[in-house]
VEXDREN-2710 file (C-alpha; in Angstrom, 1 decimal):
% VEXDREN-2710
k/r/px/py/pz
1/UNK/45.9/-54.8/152.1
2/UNK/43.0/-53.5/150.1
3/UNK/42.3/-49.4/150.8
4/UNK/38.7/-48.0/150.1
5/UNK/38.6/-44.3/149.8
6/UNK/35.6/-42.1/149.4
7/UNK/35.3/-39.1/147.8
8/UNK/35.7/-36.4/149.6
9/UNK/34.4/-32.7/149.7
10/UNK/37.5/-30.9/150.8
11/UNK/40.7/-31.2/152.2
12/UNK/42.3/-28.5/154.9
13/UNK/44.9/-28.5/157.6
14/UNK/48.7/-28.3/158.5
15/UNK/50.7/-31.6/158.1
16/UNK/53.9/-32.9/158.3
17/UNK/55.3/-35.4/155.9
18/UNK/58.5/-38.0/156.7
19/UNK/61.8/-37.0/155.7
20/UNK/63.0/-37.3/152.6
21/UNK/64.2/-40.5/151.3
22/UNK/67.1/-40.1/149.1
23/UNK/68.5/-37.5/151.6
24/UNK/67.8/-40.7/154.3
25/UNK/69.4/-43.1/151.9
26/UNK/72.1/-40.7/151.5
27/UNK/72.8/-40.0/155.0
28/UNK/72.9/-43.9/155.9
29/UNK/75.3/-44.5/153.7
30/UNK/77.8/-41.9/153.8
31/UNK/77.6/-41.8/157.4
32/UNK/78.6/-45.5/157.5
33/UNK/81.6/-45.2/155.7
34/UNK/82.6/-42.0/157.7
35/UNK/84.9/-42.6/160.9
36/UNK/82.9/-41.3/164.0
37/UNK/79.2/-40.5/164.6
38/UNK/76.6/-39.6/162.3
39/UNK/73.1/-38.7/163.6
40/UNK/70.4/-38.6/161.0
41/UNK/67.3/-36.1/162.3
42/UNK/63.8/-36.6/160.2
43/UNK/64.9/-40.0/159.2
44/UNK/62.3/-41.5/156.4
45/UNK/61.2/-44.7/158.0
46/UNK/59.4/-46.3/155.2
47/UNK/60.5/-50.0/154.5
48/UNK/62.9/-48.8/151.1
49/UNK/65.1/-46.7/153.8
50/UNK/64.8/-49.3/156.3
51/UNK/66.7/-52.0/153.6
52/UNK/69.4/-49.8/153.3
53/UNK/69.7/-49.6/157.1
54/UNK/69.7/-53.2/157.3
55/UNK/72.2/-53.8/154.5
56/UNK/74.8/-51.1/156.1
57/UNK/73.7/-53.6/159.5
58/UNK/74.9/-56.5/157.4
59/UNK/78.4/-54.8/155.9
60/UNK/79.4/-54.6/160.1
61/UNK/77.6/-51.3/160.7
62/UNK/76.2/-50.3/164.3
63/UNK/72.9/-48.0/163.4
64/UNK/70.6/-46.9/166.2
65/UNK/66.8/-46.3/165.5
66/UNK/65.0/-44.2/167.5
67/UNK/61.7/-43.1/165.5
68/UNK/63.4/-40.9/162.8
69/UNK/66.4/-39.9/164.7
70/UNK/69.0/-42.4/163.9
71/UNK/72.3/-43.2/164.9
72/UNK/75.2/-44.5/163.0
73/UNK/78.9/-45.7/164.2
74/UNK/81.1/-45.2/161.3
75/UNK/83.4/-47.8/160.2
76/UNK/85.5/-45.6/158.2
77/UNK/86.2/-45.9/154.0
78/UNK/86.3/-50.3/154.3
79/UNK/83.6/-52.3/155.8
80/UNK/83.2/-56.0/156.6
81/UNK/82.7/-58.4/154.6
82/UNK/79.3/-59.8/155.1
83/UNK/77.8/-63.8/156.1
84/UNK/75.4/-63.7/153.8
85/UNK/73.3/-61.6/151.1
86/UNK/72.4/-58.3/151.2
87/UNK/69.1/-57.7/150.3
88/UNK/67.7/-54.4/149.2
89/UNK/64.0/-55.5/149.4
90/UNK/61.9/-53.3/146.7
91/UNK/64.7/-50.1/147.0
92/UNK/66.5/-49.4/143.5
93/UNK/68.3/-46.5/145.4
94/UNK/69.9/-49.3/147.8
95/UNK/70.5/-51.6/145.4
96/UNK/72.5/-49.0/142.7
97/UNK/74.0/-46.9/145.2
98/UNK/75.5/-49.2/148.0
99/UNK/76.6/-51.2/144.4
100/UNK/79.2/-48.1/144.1
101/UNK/80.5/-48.7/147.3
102/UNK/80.6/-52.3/147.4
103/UNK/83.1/-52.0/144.3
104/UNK/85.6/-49.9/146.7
105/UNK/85.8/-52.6/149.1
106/UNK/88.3/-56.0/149.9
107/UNK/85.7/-58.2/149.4
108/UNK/83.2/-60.1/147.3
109/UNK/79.3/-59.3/147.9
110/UNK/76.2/-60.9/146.8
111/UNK/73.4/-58.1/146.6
112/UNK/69.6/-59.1/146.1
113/UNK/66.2/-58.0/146.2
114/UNK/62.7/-58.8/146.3
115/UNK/60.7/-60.0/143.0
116/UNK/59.7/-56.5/141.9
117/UNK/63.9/-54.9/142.4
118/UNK/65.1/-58.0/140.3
119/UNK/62.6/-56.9/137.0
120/UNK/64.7/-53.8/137.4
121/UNK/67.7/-52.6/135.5
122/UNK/71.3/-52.6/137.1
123/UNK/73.1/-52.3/133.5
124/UNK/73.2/-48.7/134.2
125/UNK/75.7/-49.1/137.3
126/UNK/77.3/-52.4/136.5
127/UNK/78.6/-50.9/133.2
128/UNK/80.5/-47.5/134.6
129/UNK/81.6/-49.4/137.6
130/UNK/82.8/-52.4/135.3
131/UNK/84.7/-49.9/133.6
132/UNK/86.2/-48.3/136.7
133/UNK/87.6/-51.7/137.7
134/UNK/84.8/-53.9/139.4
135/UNK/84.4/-57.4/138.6
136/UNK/80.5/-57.6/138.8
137/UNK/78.6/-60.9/137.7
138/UNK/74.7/-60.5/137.2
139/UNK/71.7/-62.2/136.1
140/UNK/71.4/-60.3/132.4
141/UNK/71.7/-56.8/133.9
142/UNK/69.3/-57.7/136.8
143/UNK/70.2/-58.7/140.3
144/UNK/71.2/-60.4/142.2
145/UNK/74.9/-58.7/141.5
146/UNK/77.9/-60.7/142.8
147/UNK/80.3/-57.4/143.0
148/UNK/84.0/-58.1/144.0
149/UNK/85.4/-55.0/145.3
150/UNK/89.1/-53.6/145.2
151/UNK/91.4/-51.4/143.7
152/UNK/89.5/-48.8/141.3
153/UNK/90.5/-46.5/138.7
154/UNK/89.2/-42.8/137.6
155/UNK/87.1/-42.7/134.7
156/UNK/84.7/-39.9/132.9
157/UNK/81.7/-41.0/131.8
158/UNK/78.7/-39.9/130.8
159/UNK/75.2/-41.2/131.4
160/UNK/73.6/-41.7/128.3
161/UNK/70.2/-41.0/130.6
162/UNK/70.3/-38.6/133.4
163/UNK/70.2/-40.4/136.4
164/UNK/70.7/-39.8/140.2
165/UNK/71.2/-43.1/141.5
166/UNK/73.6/-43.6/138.5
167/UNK/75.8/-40.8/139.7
168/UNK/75.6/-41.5/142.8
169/UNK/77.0/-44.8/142.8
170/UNK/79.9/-43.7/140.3
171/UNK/80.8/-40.5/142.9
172/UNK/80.6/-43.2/145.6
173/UNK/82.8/-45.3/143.7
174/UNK/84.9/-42.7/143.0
175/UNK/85.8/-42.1/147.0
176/UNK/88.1/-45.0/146.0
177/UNK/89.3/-44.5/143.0
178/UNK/93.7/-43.8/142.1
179/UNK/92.5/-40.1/140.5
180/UNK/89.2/-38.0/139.8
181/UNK/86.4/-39.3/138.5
182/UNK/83.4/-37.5/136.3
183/UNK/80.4/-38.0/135.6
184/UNK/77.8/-35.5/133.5
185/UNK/74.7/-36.3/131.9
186/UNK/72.0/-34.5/129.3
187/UNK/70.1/-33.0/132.0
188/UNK/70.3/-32.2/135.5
189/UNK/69.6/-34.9/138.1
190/UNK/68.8/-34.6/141.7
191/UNK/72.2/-33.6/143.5
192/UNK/72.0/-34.6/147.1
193/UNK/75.0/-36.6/147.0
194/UNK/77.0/-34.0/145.4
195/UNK/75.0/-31.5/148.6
196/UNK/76.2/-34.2/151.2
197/UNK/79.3/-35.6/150.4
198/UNK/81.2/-32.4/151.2
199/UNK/79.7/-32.1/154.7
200/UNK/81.4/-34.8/155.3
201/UNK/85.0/-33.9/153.9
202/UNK/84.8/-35.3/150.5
203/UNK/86.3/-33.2/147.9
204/UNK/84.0/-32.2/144.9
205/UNK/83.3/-29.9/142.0
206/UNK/80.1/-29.5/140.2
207/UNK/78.8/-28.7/137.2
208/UNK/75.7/-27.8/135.7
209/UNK/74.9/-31.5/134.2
210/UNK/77.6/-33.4/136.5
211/UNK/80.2/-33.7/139.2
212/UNK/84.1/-34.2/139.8
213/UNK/85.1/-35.9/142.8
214/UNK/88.2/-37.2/143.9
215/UNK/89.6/-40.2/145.8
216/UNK/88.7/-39.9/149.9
217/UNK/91.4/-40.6/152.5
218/UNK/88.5/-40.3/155.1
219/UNK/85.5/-39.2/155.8
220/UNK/84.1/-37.7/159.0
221/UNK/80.9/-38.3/160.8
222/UNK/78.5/-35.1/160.8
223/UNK/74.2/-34.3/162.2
224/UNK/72.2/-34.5/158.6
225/UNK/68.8/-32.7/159.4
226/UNK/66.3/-34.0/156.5
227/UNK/63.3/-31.9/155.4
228/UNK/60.4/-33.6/154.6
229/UNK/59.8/-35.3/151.8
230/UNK/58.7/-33.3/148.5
231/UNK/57.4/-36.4/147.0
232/UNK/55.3/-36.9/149.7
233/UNK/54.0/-33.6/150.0
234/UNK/53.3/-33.7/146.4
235/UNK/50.1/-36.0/147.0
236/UNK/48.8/-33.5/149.7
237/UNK/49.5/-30.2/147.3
238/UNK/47.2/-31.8/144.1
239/UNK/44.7/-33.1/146.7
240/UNK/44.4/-29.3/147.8
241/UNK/43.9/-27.9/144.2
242/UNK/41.6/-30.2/143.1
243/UNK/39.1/-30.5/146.0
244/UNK/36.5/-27.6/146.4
245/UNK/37.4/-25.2/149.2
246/UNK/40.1/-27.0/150.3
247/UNK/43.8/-25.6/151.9
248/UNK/46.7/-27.4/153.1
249/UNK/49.4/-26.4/154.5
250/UNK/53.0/-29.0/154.9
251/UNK/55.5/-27.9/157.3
252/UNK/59.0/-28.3/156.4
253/UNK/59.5/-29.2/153.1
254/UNK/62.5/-30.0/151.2
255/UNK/62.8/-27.2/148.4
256/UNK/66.1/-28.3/146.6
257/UNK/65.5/-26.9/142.8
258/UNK/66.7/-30.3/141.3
259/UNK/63.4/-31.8/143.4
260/UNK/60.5/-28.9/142.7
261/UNK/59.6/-29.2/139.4
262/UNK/56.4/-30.7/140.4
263/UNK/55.6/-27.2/141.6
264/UNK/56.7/-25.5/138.7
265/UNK/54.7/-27.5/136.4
266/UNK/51.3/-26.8/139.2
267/UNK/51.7/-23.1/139.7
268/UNK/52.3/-22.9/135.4
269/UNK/48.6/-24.7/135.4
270/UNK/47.2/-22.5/137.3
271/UNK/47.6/-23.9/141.3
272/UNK/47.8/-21.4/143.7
273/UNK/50.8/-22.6/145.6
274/UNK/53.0/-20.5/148.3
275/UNK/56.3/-21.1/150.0
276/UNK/56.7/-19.7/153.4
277/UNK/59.6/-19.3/155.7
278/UNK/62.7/-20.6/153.1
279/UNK/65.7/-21.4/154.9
280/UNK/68.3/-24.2/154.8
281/UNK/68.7/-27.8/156.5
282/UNK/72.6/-28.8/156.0
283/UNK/73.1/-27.4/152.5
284/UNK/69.4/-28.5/151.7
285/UNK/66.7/-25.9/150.8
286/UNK/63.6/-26.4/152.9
287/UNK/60.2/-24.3/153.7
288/UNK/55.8/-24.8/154.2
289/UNK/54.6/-25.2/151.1
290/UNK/50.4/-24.0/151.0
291/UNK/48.0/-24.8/148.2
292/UNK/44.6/-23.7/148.2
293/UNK/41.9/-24.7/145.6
294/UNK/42.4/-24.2/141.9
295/UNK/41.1/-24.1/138.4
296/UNK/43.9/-26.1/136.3
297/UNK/45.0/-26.1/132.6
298/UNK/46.6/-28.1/130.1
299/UNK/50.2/-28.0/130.0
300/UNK/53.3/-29.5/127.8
301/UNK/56.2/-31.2/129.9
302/UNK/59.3/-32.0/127.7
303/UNK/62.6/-33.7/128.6
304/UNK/64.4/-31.0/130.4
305/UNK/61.9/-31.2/132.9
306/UNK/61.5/-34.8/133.7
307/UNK/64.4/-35.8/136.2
308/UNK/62.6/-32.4/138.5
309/UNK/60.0/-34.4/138.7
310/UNK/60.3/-38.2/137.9
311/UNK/58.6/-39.3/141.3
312/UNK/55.5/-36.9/140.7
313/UNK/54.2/-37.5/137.6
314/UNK/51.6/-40.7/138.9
315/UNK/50.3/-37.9/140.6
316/UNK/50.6/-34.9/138.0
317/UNK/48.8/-37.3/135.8
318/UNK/45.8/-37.1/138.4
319/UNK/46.3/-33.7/138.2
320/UNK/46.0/-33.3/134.5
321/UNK/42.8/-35.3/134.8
322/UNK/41.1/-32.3/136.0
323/UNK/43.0/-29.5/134.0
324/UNK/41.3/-27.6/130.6
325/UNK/42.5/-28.9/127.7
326/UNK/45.2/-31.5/127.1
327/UNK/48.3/-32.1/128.9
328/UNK/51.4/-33.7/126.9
329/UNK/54.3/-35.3/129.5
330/UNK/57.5/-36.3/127.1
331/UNK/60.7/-37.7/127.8
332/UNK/59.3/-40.0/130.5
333/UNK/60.7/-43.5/129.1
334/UNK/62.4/-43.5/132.8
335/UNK/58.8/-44.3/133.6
336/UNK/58.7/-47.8/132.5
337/UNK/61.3/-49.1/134.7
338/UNK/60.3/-48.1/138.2
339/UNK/58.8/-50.1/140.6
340/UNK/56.2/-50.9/137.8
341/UNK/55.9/-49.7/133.9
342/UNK/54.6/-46.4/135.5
343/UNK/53.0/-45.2/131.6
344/UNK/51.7/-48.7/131.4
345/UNK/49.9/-48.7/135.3
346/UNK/49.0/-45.4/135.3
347/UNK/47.3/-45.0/132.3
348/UNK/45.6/-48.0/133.0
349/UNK/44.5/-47.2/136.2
350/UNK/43.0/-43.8/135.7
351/UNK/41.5/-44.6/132.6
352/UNK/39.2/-47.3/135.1
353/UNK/38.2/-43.9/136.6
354/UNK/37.1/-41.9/133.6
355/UNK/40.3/-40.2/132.6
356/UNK/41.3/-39.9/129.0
357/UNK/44.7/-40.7/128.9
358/UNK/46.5/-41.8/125.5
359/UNK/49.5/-43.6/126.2
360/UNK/52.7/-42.7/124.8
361/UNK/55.7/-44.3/124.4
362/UNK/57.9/-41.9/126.4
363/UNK/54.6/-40.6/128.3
364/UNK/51.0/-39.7/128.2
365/UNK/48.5/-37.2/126.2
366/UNK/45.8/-36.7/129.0
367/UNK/42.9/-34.6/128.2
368/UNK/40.8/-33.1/131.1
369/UNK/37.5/-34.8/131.9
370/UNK/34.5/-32.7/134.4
371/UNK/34.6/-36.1/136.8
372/UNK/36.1/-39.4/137.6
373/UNK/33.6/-42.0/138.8
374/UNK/35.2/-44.2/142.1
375/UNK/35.7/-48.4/140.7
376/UNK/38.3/-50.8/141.5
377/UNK/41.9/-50.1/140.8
378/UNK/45.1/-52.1/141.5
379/UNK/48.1/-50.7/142.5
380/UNK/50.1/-53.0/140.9
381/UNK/52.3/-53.0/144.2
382/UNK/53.9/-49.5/143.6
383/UNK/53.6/-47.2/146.3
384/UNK/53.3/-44.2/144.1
385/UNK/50.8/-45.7/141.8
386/UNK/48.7/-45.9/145.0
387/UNK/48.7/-43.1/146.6
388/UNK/48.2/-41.6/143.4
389/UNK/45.1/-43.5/142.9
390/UNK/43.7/-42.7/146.4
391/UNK/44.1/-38.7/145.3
392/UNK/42.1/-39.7/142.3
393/UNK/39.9/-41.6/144.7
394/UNK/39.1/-38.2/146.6
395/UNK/38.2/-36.1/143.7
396/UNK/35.8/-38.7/142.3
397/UNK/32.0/-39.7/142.7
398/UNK/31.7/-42.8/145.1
399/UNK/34.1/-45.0/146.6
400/UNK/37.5/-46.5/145.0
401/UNK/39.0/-49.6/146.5
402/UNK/43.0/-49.7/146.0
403/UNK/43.7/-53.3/145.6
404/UNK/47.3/-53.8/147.7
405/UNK/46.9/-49.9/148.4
406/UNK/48.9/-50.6/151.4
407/UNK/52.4/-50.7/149.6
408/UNK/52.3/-46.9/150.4
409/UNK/54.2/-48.4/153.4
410/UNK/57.2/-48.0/151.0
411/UNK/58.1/-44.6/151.5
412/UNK/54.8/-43.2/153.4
413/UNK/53.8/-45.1/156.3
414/UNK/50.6/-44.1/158.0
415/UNK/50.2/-42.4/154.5
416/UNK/45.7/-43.1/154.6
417/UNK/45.3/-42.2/158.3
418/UNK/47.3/-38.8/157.9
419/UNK/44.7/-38.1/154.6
420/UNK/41.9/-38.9/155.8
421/UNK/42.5/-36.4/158.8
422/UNK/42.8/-33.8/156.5
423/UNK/39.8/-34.6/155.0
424/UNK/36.4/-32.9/155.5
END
């Protein structure tokens, strides 16, 4: 589905964005191979958390959707062998984390996904879990992944890229390992699995660049409130400060400092951003976030900094459009293996527009331009990429028409009607 958007004069208003999706993936997961009952409150219901559902469905899981409260009947550490493939659809957080607990189990499992998941690298888990024991046969690195499961044994290994879904699957895979298992990287990664998996009795130890955990006997069901999504928000927030007399305001926020980076970078260009009401969801951080209209400038973003804010930088780009001077984002080579070659597409896309972007081969030199002027754009079916582009679409003259804009289904349903509310 083609999206036209029109630029806009301002943007104001409270929202609410859905839940966060890798604490939803999380949840789903863990809660599955807990004994007992596990309710998920603020679920993300946007198709990638809806493949994991349906996988878990597939492995002989009972799962309950009501809106975004869902319920899930544990099967304990061991799950059943599924009739056919699982499919992850377009979700590389399915795909690399359910792979760590597939290896645990007494059976073999085919897992696939749609055209866009199998251009994407699985290397990255099939190698440590290979190592822990799995037998795992792929198409060069790329799914489908025929993983046969059983006996596992502790490794340390560290990432050669800092990755979340990397560690996650091996701490997954760990639950069923004969001893501990670490796993470190350069940098910090997001660390909602190392947040969660205690709530539910695992035992862990973490570091500043990693995580220890050791083999589970069982796991118990717990209530997982999720926050909303920061990546979500994110689109809302640079909306906000680039539009003239414009103020948003996003209830209920996940704040976890491996996920804010996006507003460090902002407030350090200048965006009058304010957190209200901080308090905690489960172990999660979480409060409103406001931003209010704001003269921007040029910034440098190195490695360190990336796996903060891997997700937001389609959107930071859009950002740095609009800032004084010239913005330098390093370290991003992660970017060309998401849904698509995100320095490829989004260069690409906003250069359509009038940005000056130079594109880099680990990220972008983006110099700031006075306006964008509204074309055609294509999406290149990633839901960030679109979303990213309707942003741009509001700050610039005329209309922009999102070819496929209506992948933002991905993670932000209803993402066009809940903007173009806000807008006045």
């Amino acid at each position: 589905m083609d999206i036209r958007v029109d630029g806009k004069k301002s943007i104001r208003g409270g929202i609410s964005v859905p839940g966060d999706k890798s604490i939803s993936h999380r949840a789903a997961i863990i809660g599955s191979i807990a004994e007992g009952i596990t309710e998920i409150d603020g679920f993300a219901g946007g198709y990638d958390c809806l493949s994991t559902l349906d996988c878990l469905k597939r492995l002989g899981v009972c799962i309950e959707r009501k809106g975004d409260i869902v319920r899930i009947k544990g099967r304990g550490l061991y799950l059943k062998r599924p009739s056919e493939v699982i499919c992850a659809g377009n979700s590389g957080t399915t795909a690399r984390l359910l792979s760590g607990v597939l290896a645990g189990q007494a059976f073999d499992c085919v897992i696939d996904g749609d055209a866009s998941l199998r251009k994407r690298p699985m290397s990255r888990v099939i190698h440590p879990l290979s190592l822990m024991g799995a037998r795992i046969a792929s198409d060069s690195g790329r799914l489908p992944m025929n993983i046969a499961g059983g006996s596992l044994h502790a490794i340390k290994y560290e990432m050669p890229v800092s990755s979340a879904q990397v560690k996650s699957a091996i701490l997954l895979a760990g639950l069923y390992a004969d001893g501990p298992t670490m796993v470190t990287g350069p940098f910090g990664s997001r660390d909602h699995t190392e947040l969660m998996l205690p709530c539910f009795g695992a035992k862990l130890q973490c570091s500043d660049n990693g995580a220890v955990v050791y083999p589970a006997q069982r796991l118990e069901g717990q209530r997982v409130p999720v926050p909303g999504d920061i990546s979500s928000a994110a689109f809302f927030i640079v909306a906000a400060l680039l539009l003239p007399e414009s103020e948003i305001y996003i209830r209920n926020v996940g704040l976890n400092e491996t996920r804010t980076g996006i507003l460090d970078v902002l407030k350090a260009m200048g965006g009058d951003i304010r957190i209200y009401g901080g308090k905690y969801l489960g172990r999660e951080a979480a409060g409103d976030v406001a931003a209010k209209s704001s003269a921007l400038k040029a910034t440098s973003i190195g490695a360190d900094m990336i796996p903060r804010l891997i997700d937001e930088i389609p959107v930071l780009a859009v950002a740095a459009c609009f800032a004084e001077g010239t913005t330098f984002i390093r370290g991003a080579g992660e970017l060309k293996v998401k849904e698509s070659d995100r320095i490829r597409t989004v260069a690409q896309e906003l250069n359509k527009i009038g940005a000056r972007i130079e594109k880099l081969n680990d990220g972008f030199a983006i110099t700031g331009v006075d306006r964008l002027h509204g074309v055609a754009v294509d999406s290149h079916n990633d839901h960030r990429l679109a979303m990213a582009l309707a942003v741009a679409g509001l700050a610039a003259d005329g209309c922009t028409t999102i070819r496929n804009g209506g992948c933002s289904d991905i993670s932000f349903p209803g993402f066009y009607d809940e903007l173009n509310a806000a807008c006045v």
